[in-house]
MDAnalysis code that builds the backbone (N, CA, C; Angstrom):
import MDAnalysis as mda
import numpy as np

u = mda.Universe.empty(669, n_residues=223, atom_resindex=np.repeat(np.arange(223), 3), trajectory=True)
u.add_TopologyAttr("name", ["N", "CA", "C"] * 223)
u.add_TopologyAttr("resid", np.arange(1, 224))
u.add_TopologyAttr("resname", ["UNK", "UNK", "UNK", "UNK", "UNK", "UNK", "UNK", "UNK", "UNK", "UNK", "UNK", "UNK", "UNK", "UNK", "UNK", "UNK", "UNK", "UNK", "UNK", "UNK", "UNK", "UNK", "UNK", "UNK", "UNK", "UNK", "UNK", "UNK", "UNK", "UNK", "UNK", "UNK", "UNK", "UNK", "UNK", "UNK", "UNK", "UNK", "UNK", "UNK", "UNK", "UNK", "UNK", "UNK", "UNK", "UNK", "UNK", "UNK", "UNK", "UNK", "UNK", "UNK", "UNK", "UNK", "UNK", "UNK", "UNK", "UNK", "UNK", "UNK", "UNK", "UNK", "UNK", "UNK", "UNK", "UNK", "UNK", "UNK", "UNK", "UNK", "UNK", "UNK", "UNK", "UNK", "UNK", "UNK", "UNK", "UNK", "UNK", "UNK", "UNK", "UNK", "UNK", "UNK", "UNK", "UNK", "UNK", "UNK", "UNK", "UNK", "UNK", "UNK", "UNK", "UNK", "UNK", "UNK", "UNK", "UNK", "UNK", "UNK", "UNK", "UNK", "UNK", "UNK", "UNK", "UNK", "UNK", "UNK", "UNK", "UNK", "UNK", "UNK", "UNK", "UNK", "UNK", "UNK", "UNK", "UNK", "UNK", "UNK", "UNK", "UNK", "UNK", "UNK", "UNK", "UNK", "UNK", "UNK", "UNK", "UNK", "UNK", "UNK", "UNK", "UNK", "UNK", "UNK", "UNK", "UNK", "UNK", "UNK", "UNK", "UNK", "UNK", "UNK", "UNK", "UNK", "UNK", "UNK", "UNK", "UNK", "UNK", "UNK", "UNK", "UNK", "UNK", "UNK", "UNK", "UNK", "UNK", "UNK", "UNK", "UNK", "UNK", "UNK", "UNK", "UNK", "UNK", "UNK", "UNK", "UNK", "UNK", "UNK", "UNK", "UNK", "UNK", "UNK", "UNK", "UNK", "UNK", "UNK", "UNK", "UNK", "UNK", "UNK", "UNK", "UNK", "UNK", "UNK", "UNK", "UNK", "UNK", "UNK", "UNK", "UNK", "UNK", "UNK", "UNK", "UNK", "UNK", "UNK", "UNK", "UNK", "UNK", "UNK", "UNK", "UNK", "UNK", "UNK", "UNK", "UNK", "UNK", "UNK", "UNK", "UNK", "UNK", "UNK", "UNK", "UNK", "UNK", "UNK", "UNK", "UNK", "UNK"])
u.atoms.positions = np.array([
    [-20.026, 66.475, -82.066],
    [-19.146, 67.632, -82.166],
    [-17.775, 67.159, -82.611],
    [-17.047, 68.055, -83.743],
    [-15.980, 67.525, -84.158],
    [-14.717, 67.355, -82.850],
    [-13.928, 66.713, -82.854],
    [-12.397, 67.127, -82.286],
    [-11.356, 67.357, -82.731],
    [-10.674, 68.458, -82.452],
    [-9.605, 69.192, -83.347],
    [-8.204, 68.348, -82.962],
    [-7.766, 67.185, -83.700],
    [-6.361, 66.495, -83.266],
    [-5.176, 66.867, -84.314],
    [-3.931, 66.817, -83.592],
    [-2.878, 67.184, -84.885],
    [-2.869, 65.758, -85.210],
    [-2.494, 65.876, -87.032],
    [-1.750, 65.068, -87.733],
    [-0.531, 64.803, -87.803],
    [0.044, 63.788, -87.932],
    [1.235, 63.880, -88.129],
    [1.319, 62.854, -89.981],
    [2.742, 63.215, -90.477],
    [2.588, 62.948, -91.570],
    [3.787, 61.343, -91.796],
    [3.289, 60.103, -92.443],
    [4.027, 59.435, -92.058],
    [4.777, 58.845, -93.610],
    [6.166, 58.701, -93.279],
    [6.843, 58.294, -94.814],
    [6.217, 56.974, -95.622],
    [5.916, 56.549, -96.326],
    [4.995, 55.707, -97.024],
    [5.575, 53.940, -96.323],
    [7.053, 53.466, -96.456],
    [7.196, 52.865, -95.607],
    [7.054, 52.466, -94.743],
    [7.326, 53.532, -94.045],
    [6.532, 53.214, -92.470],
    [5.045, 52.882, -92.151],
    [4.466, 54.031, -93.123],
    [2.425, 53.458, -93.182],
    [2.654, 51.917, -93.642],
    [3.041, 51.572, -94.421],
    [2.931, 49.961, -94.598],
    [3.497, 49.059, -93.692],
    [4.410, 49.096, -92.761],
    [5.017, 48.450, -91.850],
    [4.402, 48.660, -90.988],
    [3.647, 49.403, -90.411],
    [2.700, 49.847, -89.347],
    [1.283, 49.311, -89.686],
    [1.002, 48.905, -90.829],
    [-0.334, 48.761, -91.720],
    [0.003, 47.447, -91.599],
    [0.983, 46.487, -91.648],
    [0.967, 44.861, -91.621],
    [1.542, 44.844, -90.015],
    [2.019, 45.491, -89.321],
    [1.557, 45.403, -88.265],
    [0.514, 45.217, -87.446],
    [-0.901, 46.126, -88.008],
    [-1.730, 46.405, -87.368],
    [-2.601, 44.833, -88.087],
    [-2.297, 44.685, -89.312],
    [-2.905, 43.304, -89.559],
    [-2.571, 41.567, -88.694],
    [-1.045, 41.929, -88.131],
    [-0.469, 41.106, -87.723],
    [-1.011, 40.720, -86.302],
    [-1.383, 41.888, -85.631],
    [-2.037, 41.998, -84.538],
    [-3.511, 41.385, -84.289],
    [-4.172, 42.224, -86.053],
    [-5.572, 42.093, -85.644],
    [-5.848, 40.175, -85.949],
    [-4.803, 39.663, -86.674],
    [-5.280, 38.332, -86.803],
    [-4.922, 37.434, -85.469],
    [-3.755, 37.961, -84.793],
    [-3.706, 37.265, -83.858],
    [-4.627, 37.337, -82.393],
    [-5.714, 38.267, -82.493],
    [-6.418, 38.505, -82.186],
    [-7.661, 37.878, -82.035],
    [-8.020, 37.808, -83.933],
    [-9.150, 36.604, -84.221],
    [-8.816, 35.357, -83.870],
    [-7.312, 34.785, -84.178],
    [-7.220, 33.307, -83.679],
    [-7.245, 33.239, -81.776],
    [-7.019, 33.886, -81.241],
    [-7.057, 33.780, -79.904],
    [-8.840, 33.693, -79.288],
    [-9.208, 34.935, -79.715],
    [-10.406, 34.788, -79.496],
    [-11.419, 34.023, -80.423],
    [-10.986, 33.268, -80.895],
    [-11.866, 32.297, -81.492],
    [-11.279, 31.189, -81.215],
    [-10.629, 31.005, -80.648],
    [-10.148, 29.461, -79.767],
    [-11.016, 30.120, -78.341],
    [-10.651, 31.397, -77.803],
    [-11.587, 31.628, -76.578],
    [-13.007, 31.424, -76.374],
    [-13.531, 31.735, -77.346],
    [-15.023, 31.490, -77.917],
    [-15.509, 30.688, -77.788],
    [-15.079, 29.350, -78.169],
    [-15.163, 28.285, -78.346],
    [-14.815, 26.972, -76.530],
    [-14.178, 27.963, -76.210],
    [-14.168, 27.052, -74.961],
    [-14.743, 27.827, -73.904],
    [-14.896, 29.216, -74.232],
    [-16.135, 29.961, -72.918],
    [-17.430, 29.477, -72.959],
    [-17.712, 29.423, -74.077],
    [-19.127, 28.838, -74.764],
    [-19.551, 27.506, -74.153],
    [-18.725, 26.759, -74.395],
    [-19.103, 25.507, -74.029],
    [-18.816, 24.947, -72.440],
    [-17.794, 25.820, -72.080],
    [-17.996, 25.689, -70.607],
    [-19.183, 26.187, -70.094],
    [-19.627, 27.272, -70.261],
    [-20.938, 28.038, -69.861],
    [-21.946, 27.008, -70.140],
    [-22.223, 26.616, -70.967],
    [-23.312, 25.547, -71.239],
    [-23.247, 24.542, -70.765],
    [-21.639, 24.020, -70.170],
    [-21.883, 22.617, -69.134],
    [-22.577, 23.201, -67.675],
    [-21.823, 23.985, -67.795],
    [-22.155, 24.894, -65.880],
    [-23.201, 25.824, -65.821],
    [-23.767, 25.891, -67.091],
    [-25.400, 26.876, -67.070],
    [-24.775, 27.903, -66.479],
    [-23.501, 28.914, -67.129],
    [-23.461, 30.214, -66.521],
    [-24.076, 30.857, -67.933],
    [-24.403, 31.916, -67.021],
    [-24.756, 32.711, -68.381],
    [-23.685, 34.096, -68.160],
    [-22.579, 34.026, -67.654],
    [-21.572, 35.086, -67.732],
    [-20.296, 34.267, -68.538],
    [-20.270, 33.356, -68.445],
    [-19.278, 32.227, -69.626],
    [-19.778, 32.209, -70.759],
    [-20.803, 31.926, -70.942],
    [-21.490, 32.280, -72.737],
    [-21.416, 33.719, -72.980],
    [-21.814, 34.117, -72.346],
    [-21.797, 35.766, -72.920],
    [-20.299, 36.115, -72.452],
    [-19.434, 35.696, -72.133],
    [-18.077, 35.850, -72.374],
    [-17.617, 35.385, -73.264],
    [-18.232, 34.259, -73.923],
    [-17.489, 33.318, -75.130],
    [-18.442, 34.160, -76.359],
    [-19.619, 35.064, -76.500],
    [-20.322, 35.520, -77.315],
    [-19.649, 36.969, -77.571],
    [-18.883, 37.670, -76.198],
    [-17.858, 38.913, -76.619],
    [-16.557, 38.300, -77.681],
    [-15.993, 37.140, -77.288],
    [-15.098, 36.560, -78.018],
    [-15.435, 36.818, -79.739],
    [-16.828, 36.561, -79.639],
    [-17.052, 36.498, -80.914],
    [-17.430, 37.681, -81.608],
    [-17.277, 38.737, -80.843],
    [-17.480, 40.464, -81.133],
    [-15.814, 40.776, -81.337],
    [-15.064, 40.328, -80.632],
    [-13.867, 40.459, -80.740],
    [-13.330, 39.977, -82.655],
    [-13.659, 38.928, -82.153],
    [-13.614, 38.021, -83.791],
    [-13.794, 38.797, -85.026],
    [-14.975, 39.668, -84.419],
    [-15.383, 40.609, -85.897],
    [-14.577, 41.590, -85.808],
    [-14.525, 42.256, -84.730],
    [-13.958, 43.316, -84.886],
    [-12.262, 42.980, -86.105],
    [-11.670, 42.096, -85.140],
    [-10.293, 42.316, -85.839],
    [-10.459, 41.764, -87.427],
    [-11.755, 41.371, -87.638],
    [-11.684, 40.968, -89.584],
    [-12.012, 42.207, -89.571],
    [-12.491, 43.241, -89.631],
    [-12.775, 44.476, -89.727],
    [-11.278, 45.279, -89.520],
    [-10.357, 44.961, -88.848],
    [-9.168, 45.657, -89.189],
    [-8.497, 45.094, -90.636],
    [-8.621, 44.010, -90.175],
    [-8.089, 42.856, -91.713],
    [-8.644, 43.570, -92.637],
    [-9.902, 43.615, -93.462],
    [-10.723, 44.151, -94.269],
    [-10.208, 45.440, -94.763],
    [-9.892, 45.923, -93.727],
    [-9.992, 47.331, -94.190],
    [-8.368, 47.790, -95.206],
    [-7.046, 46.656, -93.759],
    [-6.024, 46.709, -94.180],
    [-5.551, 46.057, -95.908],
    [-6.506, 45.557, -95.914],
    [-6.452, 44.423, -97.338],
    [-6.654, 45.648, -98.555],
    [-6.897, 46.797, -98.367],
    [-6.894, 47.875, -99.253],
    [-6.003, 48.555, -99.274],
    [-5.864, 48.762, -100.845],
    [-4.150, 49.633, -100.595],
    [-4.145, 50.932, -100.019],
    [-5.498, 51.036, -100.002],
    [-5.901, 52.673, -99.501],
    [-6.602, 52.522, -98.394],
    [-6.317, 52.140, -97.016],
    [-7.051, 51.851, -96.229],
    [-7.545, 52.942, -95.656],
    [-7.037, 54.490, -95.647],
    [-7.738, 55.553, -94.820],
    [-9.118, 55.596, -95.970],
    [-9.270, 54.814, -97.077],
    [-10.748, 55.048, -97.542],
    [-11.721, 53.879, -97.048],
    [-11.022, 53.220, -95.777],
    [-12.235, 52.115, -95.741],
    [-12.389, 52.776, -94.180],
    [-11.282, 54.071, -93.778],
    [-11.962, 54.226, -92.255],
    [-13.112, 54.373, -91.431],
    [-13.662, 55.241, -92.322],
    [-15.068, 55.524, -91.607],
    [-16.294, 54.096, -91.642],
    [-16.037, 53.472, -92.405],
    [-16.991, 52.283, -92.530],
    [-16.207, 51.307, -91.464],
    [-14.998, 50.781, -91.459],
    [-14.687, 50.248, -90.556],
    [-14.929, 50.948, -89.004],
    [-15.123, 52.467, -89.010],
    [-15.422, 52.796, -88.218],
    [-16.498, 52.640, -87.413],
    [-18.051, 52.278, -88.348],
    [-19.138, 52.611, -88.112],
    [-19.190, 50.586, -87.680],
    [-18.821, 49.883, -88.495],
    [-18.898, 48.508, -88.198],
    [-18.459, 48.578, -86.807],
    [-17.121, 48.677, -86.213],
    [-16.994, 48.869, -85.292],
    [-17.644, 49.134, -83.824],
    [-18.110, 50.528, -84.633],
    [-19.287, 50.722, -83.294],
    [-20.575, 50.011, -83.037],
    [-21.208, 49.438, -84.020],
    [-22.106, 48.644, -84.173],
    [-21.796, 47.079, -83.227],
    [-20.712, 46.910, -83.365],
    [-20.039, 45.575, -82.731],
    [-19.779, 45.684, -80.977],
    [-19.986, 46.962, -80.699],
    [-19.783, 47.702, -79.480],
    [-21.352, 47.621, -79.036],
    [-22.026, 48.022, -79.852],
    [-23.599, 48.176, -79.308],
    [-24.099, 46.827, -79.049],
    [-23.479, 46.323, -79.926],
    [-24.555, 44.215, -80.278],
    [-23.358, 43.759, -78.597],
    [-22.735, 43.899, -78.247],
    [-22.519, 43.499, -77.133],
    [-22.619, 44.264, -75.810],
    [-22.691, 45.653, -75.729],
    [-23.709, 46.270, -74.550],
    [-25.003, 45.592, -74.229],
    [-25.515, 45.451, -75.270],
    [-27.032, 45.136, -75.586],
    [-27.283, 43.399, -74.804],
    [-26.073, 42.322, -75.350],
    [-26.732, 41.724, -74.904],
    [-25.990, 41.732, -73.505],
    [-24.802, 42.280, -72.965],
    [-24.481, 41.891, -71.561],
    [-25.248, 42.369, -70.933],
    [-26.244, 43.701, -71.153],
    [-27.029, 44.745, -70.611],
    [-28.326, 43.328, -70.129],
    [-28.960, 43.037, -71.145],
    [-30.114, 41.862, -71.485],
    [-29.662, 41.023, -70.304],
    [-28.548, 39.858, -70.685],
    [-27.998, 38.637, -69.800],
    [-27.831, 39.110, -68.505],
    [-27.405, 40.533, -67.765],
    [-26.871, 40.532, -66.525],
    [-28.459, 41.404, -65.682],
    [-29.243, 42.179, -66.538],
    [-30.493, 42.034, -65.896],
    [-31.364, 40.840, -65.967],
    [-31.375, 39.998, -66.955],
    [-32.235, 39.040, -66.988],
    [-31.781, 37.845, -65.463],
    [-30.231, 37.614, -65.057],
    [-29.404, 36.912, -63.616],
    [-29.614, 37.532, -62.835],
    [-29.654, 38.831, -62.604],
    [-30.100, 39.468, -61.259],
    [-31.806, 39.343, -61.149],
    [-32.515, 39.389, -62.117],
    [-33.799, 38.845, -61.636],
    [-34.352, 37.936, -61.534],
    [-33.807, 36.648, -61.930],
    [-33.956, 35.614, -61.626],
    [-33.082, 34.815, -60.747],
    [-31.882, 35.701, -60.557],
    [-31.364, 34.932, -59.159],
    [-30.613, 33.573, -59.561],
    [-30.439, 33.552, -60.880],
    [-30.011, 32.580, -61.524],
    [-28.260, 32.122, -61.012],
    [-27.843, 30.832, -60.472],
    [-26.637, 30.855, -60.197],
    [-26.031, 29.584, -60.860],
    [-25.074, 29.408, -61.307],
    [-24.068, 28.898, -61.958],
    [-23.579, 27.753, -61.332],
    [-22.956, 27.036, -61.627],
    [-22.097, 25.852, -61.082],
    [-20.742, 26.244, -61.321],
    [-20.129, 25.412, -60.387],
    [-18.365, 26.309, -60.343],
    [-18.438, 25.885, -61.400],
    [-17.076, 26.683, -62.116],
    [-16.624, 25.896, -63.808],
    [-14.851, 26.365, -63.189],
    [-14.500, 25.385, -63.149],
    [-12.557, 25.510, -62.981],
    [-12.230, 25.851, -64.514],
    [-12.312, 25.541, -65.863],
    [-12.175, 25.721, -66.739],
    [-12.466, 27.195, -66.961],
    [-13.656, 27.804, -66.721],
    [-14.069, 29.142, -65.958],
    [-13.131, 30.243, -66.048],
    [-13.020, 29.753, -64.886],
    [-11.822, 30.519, -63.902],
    [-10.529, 30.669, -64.605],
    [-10.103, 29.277, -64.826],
    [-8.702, 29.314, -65.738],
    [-8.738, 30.237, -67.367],
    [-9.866, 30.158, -68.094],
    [-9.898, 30.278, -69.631],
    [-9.988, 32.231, -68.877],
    [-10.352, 33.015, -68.009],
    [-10.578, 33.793, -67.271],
    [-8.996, 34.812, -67.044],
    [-8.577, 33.811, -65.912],
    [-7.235, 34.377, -65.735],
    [-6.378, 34.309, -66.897],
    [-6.242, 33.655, -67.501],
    [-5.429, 33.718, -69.165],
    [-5.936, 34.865, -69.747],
    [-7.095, 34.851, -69.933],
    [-7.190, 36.427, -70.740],
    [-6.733, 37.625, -70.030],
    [-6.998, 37.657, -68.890],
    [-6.337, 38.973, -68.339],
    [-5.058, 38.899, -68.446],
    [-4.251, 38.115, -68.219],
    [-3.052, 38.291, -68.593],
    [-2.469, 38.728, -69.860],
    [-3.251, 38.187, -70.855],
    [-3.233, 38.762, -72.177],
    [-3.726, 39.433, -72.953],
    [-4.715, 40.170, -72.593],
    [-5.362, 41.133, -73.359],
    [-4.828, 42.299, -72.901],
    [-4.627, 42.973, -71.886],
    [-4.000, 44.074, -71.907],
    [-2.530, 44.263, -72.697],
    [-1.815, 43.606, -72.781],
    [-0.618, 43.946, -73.409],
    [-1.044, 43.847, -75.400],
    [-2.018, 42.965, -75.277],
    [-2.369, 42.890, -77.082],
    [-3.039, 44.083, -77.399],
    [-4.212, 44.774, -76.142],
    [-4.547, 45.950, -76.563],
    [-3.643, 46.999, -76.512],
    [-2.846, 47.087, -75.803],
    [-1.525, 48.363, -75.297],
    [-0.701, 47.956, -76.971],
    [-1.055, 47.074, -77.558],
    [0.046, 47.098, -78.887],
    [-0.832, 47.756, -79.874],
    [-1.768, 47.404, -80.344],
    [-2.917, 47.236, -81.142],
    [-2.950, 49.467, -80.773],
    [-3.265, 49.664, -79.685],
    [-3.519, 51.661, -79.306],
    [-2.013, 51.620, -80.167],
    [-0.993, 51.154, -79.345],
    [0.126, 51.949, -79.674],
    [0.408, 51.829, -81.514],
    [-0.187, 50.843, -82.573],
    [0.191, 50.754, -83.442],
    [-1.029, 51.980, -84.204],
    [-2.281, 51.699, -83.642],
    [-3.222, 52.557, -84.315],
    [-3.039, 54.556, -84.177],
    [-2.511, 55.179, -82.615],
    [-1.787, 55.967, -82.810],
    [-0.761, 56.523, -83.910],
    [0.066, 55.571, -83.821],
    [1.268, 56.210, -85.029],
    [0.397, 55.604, -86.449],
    [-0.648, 55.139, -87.077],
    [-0.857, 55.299, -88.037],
    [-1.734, 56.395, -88.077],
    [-2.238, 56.881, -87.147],
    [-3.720, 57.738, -87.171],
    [-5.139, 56.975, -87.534],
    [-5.061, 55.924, -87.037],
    [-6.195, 55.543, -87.239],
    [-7.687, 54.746, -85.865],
    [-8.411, 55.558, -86.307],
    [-9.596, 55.944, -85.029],
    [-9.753, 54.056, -85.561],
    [-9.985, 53.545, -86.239],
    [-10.666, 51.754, -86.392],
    [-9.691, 51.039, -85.767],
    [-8.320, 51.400, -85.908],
    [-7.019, 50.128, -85.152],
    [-7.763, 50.597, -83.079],
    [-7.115, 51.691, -82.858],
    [-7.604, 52.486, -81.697],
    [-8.796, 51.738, -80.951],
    [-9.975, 51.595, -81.826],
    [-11.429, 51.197, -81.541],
    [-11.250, 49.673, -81.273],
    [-10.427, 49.349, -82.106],
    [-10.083, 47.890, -81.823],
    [-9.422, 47.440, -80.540],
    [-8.398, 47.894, -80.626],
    [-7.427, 47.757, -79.144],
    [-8.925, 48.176, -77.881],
    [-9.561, 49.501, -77.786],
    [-10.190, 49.509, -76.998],
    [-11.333, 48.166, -77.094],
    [-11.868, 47.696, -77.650],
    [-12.258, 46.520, -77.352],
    [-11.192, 45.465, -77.136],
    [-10.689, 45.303, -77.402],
    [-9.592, 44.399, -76.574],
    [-9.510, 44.339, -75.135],
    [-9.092, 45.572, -75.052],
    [-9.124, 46.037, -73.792],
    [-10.669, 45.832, -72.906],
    [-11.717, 46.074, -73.756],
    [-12.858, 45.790, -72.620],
    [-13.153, 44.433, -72.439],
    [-12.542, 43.855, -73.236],
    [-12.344, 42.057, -73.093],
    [-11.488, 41.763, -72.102],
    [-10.056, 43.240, -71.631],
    [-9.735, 42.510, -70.591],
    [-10.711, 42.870, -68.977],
    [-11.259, 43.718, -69.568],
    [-12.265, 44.170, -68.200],
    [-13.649, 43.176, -67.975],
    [-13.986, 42.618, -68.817],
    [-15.061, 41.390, -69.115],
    [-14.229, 39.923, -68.296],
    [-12.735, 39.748, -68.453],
    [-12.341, 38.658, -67.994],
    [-12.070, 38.838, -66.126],
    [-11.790, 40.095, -65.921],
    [-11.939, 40.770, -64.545],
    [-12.836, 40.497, -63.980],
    [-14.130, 40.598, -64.661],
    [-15.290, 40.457, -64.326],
    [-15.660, 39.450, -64.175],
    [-15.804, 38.685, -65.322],
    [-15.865, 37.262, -65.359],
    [-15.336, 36.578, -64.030],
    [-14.026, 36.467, -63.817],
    [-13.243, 35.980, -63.076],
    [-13.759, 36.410, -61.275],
    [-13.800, 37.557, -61.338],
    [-14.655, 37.438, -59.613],
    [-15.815, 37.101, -59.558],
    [-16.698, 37.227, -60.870],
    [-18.193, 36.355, -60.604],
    [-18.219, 35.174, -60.193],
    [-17.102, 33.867, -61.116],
    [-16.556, 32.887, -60.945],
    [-16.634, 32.440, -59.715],
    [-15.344, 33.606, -59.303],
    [-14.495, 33.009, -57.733],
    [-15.684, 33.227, -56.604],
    [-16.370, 34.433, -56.265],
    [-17.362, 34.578, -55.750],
    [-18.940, 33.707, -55.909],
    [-18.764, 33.324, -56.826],
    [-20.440, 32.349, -56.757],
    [-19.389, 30.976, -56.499],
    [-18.094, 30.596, -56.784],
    [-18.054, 29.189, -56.038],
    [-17.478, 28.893, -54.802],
    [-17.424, 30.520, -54.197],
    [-17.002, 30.379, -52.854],
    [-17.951, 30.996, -52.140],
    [-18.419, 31.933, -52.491],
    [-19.507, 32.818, -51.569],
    [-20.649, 32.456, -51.771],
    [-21.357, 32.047, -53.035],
    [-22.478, 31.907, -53.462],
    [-22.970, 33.282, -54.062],
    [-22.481, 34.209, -54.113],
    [-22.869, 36.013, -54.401],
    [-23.061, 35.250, -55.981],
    [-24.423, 35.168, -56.248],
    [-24.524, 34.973, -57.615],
    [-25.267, 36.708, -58.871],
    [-24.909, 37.415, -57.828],
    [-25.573, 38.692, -58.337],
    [-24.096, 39.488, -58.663],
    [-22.627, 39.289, -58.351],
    [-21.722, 39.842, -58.499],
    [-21.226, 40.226, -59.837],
    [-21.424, 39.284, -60.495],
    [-21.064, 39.083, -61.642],
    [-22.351, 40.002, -62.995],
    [-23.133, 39.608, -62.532],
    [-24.265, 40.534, -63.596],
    [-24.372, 41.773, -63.137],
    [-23.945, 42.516, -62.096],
    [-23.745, 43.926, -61.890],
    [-22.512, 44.298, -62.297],
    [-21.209, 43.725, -62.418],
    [-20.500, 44.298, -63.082],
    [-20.625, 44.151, -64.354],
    [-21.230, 43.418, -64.671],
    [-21.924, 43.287, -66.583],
    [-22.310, 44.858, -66.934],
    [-23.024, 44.958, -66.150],
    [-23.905, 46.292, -66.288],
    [-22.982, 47.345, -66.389],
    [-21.966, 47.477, -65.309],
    [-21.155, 48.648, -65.717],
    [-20.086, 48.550, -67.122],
    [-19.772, 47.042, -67.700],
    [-19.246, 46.972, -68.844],
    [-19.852, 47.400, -70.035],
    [-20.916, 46.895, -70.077],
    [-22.322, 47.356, -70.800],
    [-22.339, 49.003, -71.286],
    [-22.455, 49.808, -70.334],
    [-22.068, 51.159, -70.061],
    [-21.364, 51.598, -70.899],
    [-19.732, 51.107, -70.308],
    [-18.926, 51.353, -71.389],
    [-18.582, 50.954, -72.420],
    [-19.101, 50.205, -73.020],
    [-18.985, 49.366, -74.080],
    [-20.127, 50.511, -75.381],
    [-21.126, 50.909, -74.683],
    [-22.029, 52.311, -75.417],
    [-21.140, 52.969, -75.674],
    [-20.435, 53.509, -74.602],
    [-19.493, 54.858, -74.256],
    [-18.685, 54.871, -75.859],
    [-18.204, 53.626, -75.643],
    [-16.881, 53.614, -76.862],
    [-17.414, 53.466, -78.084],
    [-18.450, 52.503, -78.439],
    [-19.529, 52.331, -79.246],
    [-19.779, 53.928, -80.295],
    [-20.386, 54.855, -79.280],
    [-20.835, 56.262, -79.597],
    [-19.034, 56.817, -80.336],
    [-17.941, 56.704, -79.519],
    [-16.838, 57.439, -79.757],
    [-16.182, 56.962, -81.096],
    [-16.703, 55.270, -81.178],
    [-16.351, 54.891, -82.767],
    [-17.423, 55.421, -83.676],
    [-18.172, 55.893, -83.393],
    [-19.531, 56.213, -84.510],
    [-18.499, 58.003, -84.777],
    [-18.496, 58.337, -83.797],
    [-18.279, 59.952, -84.420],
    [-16.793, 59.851, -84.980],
    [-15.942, 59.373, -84.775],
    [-14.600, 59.178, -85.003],
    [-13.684, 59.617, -84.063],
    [-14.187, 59.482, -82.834],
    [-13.474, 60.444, -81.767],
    [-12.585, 59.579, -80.969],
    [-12.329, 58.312, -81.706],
    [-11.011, 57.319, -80.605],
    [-9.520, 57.374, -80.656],
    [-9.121, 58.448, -81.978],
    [-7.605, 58.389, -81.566],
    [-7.411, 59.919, -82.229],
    [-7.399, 60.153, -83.587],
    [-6.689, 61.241, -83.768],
    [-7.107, 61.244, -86.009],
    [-6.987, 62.069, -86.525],
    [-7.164, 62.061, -87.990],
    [-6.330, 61.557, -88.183],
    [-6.551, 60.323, -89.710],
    [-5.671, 59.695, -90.478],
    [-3.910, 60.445, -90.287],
    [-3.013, 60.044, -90.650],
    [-2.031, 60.367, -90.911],
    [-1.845, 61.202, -92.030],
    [-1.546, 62.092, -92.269],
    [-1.506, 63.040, -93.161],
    [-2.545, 63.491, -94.037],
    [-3.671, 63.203, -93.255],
    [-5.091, 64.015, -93.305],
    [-5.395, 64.781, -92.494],
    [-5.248, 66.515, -92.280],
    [-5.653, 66.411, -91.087],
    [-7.200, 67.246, -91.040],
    [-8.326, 66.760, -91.981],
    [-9.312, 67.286, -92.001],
    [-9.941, 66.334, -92.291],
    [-9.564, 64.752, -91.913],
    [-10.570, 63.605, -91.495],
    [-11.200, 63.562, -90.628],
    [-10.544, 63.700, -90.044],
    [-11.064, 63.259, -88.666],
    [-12.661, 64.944, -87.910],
    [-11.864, 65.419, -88.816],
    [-12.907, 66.590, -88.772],
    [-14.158, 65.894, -89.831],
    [-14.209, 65.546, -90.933],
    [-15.421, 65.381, -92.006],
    [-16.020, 64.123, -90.809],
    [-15.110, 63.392, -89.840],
    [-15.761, 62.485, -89.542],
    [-16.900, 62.662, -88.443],
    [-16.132, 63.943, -87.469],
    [-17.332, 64.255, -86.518],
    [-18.269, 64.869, -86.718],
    [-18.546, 65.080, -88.261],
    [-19.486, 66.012, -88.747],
    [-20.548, 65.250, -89.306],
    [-20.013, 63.667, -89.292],
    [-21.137, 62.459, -90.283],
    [-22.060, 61.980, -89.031],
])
């Protein structure tokens, strides 16, 4: 079903300063989470977690996503690459429901538990500290351009900082409590939402019609 949002109309300047903004963001994005990637990954594989790999495997959903802002911004006409960046998007949302959905039922039935990882924990608390304020930039820049793909982005950001939340009490709890089931049930509710937003990037329903379109965002809930 479509959603009826106002447009607002923006002076051409500003769309471009807001447009290498939103590029400025989305790369610093890919380099973070692809240094994250790279050391969730391989911690998980010293400590056999399987909530550290599949934390270092969102990294790498993250990764795409923001070349997918890049991509799109690299056109001088980027409200014509929205809807495809849109649909990539959501696709990048599903390929990681899917497998946290997979990884956190496959640990709860096998009872599978982890070895502490201090590296873990630490690569953990760093992201929460920083992903919410990169996604709170990333909404606030995709807002004032009107664009549902920047928006979609930040919200994955953001569920990266709810993945490191997660992450992080599975952690603390399986190397203090032993609760090795903590962590793959909150998978499950990330999972969830990770569809949720997934579906809201497919119809175009994450922020508002292009900037001085205001019957995009309508053709979009109609595709």
């Amino acid at each position: 079903m479509a959603t009826h949002l106002h447009a607002t109309t923006l002076d051409p300047r500003e769309r471009a300063r807001l447009g290498r903004r939103a590029q400025l963001l989305a790369g610093a994005s890919v380099a973070y989470n692809g240094l994250e990637a790279v050391i969730a990954i391989a911690a998980g594989l010293v400590a056999g977690s399987v909530a550290l790999v599949g934390f270092g495997l969102d990294s790498v959903v993250e990764v795409s996503s923001g070349l997918i802002i890049l991509w799109q911004f690299r056109h001088p006409l980027p409200e014509s690459r929205e809807r495809v960046a849109l649909r990539l998007m959501a696709f990048s949302f599903f390929a990681l429901a899917a497998y946290v959905s997979f990884e956190s039922v496959r640990a709860l039935l096998t009872g599978h538990a982890a070895d502490p990882s201090p590296v873990g924990i630490g690569l953990a608390t760093a992201s929460l500290a920083i992903m919410p304020f990169l996604s709170w930039a990333q909404r606030r820049t995709g807002r004032a351009l009107g664009s549902n793909a920047v928006v979609a982005d930040s919200t994955q950001t953001l569920l990266c900082s709810y993945l490191s939340a997660v992450l992080l009490v599975g952690l603390v709890l399986n190397a203090v409590l032993g609760w090795s089931w903590a962590d793959p049930l909150a998978g499950l509710v990330i999972a969830a939402v990770a569809v949720r937003e997934g579906r809201a990037a497919w119809r175009g329903e994450s922020c508002c019609g292009p900037a001085g379109d205001p019957h995009a965002h309508e053709d979009a809930g109609h595709a």
